[in-house]
C-alpha distance (Angstrom), angle and dihedral (degrees) to the residues before:
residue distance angle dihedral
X1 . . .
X2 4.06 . .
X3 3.93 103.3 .
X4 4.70 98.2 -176.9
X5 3.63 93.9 -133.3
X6 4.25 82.3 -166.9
X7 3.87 95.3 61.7
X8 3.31 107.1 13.5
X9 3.71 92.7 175.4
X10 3.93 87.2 86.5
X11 3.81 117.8 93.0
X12 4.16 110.9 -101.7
X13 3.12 116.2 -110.7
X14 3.53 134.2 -117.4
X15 4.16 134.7 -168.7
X16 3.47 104.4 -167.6
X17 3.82 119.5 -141.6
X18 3.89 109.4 -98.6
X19 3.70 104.3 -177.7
X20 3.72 99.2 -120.6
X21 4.06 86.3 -56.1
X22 3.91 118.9 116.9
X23 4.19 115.1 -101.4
X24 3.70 121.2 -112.7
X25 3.71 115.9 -88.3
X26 3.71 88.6 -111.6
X27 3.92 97.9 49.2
X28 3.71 78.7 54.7
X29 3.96 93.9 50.4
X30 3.42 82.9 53.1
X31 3.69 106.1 51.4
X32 4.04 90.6 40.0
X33 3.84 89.8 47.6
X34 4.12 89.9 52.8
X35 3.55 92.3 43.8
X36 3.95 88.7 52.9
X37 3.75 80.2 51.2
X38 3.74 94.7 58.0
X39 4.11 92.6 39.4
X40 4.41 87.4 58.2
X41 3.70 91.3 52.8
X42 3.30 95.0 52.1
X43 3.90 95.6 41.6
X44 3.98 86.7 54.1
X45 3.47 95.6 42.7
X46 4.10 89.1 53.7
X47 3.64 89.5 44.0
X48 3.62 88.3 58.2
X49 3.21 100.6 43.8
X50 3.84 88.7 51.9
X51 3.93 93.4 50.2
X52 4.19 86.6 47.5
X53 3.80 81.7 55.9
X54 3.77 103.9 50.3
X55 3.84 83.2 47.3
X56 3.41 96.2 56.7
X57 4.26 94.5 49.7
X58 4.07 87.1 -109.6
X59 3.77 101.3 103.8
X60 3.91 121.6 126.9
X61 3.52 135.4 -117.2
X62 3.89 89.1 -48.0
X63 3.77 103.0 50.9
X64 3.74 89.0 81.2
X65 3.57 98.2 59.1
């Protein structure tokens, strides 16, 4: 079970044990779709981050163009 501890407004995720035997397409849906979840919050909170940055005068080589 992966509980995000950064944005834990996201549903935890859980990869069910499948005995050696392949998971059904839409248990795989699922865990891909949750995942995607977890990969948007993070791209958000990055983008923020980056925008608080450039704000501040502190941005790298690409805050000046």
């Amino acid at each position: 079970m992966w509980i995000n501890q950064e944005f834990p407004s996201l549903y935890p995720l859980a990869i069910p044990h499948h005995g050696g035997k392949d998971l059904a397409n839409a248990t795989q849906r699922s865990i891909l779709e949750q995942l995607e979840d977890d990969v948007l919050a993070w791209d958000e909170r990055l983008e923020e981050e980056d925008d608080e940055e450039d704000e501040d005068g502190e941005g790298g080589p690409d805050a000046a163009g």
